[in-house]
C-alpha positions in Angstrom: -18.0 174.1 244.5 -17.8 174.1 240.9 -15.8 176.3 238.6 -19.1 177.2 236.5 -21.1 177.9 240.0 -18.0 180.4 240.9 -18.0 181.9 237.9 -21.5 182.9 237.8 -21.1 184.2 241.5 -17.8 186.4 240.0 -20.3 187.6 237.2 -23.4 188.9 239.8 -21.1 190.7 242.0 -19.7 192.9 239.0 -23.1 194.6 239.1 -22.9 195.0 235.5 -26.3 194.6 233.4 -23.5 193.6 230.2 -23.1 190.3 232.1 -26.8 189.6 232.1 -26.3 187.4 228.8 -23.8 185.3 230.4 -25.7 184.9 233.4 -29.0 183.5 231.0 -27.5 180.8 229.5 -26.1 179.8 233.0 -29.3 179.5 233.9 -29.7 176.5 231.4 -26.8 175.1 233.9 -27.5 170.9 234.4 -25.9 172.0 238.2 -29.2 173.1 240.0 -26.2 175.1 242.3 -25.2 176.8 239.1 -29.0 177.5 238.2 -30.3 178.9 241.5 -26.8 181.7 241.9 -27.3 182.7 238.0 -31.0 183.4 238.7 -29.8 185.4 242.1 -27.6 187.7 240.4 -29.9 188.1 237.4 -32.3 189.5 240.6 -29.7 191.9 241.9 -29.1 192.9 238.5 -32.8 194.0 238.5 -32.8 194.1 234.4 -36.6 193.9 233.2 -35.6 192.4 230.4 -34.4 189.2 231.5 -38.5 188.5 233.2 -39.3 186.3 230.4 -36.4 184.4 230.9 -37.3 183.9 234.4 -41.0 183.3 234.1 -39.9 180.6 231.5 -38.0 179.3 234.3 -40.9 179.4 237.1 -43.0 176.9 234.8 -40.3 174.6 233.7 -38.0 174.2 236.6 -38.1 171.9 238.9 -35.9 172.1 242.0 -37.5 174.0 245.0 -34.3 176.1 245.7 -34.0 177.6 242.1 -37.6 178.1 242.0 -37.3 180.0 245.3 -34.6 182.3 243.7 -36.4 182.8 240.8 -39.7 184.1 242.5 -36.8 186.3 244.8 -35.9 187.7 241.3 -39.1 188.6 240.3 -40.0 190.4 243.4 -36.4 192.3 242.6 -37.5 193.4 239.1 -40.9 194.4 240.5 -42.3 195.1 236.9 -45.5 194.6 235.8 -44.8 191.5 233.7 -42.9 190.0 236.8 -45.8 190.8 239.6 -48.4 189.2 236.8 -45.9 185.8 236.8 -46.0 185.8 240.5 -50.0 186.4 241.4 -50.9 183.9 238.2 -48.4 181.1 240.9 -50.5 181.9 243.8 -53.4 179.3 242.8 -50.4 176.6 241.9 -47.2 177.6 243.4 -45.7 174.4 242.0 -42.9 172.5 243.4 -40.9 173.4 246.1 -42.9 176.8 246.6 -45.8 177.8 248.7 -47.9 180.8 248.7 -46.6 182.2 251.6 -43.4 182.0 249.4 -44.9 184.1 246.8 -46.8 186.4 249.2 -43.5 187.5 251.0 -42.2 188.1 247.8 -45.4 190.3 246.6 -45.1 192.2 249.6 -41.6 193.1 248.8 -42.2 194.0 245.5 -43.9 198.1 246.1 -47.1 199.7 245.0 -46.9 197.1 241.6 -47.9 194.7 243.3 -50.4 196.2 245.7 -52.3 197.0 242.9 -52.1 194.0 240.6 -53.3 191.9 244.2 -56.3 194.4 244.0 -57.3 193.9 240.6 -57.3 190.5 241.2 -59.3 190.1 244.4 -61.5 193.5 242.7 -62.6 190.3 239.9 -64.0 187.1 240.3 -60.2 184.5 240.7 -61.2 181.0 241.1 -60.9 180.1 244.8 -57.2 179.1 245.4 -56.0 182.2 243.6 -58.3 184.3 245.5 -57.5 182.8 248.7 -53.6 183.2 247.7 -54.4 186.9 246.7 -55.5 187.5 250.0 -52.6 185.7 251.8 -50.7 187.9 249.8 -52.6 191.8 251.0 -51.8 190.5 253.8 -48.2 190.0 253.5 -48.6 193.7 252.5 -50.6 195.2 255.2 -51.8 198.3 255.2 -55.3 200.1 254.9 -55.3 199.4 250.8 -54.9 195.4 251.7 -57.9 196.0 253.8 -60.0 197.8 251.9 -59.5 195.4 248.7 -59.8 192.5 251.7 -62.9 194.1 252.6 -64.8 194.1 249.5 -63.3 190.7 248.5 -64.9 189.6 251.8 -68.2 191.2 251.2 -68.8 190.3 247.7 -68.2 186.9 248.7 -65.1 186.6 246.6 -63.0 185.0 249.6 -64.5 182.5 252.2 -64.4 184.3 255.3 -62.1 182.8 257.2 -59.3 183.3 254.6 -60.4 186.9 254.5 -60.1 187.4 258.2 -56.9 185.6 258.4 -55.5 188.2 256.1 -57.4 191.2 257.7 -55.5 190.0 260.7 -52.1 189.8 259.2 -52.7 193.4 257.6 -52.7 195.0 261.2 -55.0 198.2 260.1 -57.3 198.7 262.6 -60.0 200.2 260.5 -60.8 196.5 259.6 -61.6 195.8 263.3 -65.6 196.0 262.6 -66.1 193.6 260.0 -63.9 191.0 262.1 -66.3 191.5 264.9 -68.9 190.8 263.0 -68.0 187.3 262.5 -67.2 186.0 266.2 -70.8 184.9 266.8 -70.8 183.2 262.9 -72.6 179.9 262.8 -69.0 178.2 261.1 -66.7 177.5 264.3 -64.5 178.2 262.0 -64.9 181.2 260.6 -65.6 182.3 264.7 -61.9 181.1 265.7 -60.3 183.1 262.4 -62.4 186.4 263.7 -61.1 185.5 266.9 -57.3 185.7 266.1 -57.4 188.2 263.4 -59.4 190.5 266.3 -56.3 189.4 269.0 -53.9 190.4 266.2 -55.8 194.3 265.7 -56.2 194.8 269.4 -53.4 196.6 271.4 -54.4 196.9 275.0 -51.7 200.1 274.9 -54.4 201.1 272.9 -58.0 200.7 274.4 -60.8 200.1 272.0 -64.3 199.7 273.8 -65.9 199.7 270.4 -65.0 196.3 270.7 -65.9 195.5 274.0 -70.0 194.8 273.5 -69.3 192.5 270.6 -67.0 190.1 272.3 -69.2 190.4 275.9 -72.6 188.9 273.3 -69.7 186.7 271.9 -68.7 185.4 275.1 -72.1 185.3 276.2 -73.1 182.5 273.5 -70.0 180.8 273.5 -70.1 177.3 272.5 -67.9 175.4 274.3 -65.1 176.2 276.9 -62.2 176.7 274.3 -64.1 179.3 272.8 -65.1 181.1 276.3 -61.2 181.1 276.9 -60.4 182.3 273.7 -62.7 185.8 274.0 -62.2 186.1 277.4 -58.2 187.0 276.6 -59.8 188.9 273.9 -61.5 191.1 276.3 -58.2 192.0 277.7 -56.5 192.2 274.4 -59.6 195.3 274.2 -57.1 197.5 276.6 -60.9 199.1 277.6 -62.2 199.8 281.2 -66.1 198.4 279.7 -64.7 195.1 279.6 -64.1 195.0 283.3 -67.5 194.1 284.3 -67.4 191.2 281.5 -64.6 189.6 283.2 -65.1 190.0 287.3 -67.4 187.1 287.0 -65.1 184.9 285.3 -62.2 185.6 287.2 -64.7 184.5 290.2 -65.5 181.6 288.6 -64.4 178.3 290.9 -65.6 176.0 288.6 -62.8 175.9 285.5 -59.6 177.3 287.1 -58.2 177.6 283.2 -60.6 180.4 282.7 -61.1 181.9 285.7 -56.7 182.2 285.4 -57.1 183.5 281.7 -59.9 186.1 283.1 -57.2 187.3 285.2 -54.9 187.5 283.0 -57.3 190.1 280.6 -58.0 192.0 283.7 -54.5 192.3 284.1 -54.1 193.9 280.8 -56.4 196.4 281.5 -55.5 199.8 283.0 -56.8 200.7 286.4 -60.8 200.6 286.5 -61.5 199.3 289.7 -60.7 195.9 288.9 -58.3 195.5 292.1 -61.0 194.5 294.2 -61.1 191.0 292.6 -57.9 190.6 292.4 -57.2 191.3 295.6 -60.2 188.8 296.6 
């Protein structure tokens, strides 16, 4: 390693905001190594006055890794200025970033950026900033990422099945409805993205037979045997004794062993509701 990378590493593990100068003109380093550890410690120092300096280096630089360090950085800071730097990358992350880069580092960086991702999903963002917004809530989780996923959904902000992907990855509950809604949609789509993010808010520990009817009419105009297996493990995901009588006929089904075996399976999930007599048949 080189003497200038060591250095800077010596300089972030003082811990001393005085050596914040040093560390910005190592960050001109021609060593990318040299670049990417300045920019690290600059992050641990947490000093807010060092963000321009590092949103400078978000546009201009070039090598993934630094890049990477510098959107860590940010997310340290957590100011205002620094959550703005890091939503305005979520349409074009650039080189050697991705949004799910950026939305970890969003969800790391507090209420700041909870709020800054709902005022920008509570606008009208182009599409691929909207869409990284979202990814983003959902990195966050929570019933405030809903409800701003929510309206972004219904005002037809986001496309649907970047919405529901997110709703998914959020985990609250309380967005279970309006993912229901869309496993009967006419996009196959947007039908397999209600689908997951529906799997991912069930808990069979915890029974919901609110959701039960929906995915029975689901099931019921299925299109196509993939589907049918996907919502007949969502059934069980349900944890609910109403979804029994959905799945006793599939799990008698002899003609597609695949579903009558993932029938089975959801039935398994359930808790007692007199389900043992086809499984014992």
């Amino acid at each position: 390693l080189s003497v200038r990378w060591r250095v800077v590493r010596a300089l972030g593990e003082l811990g001393d905001d005085r050596a914040a100068s040093s560390l910005l003109i190592a960050m001109q380093d021609a060593d990318p190594a040299v670049r990417a550890e300045a920019v690290g410690a600059l992050g641990r120092l947490g000093v807010a006055a060092v963000v321009p300096s590092l949103v400078t280096a978000l546009r201009a630089e070039e090598e993934g890794e630094v890049r990477r360090r510098v959107v860590a950085a940010l997310a340290a800071v957590g100011s205002e200025a620094a959550v703005d730097a890091l939503v305005e990358s979520l349409g074009d992350p650039g080189p050697g970033l991705t949004v799910a880069d950026l939305a970890a580092a969003l969800s790391a960086a507090g209420d700041t950026a909870t709020a800054r991702l709902e005022r920008c999903l509570g606008g009208q963002p182009e599409a691929a900033r909207a869409r990284g917004c979202a990814e983003a809530l959902g990195a966050v989780g929570g019933p405030r990422a809903s409800t701003a996923l929510t309206g972004a959904l219904r005002r037809g902000v986001l496309e649907p099945d970047a919405a529901l992907s997110a709703l998914g990855r959020a985990g609250d509950a309380t967005a279970l409805p309006i993912v229901l809604e869309h496993l009967a949609d006419p996009v196959p789509s947007t039908r397999v993205a209600a689908a997951d993010a529906a799997r991912a808010l069930l808990d069979p520990k915890r029974p919901d037979g609110r959701a039960v009817a929906p995915i029975a009419r689901a099931l019921a105009a299925a299109r196509g045997r993939d589907e049918r297996l996907r919502l007949a493990r969502l059934l069980g995901r349900t944890g609910a004794p109403e979804a029994v009588q959905a799945l006793e006929p599939l799990a008698r089904d002899n003609d597609d062993v695949t579903l009558r075996t993932a029938a089975i399976a959801a039935l398994g999930d359930i808790a007692p509701a007199g389900q043992d007599r086809v499984l014992i048949e």
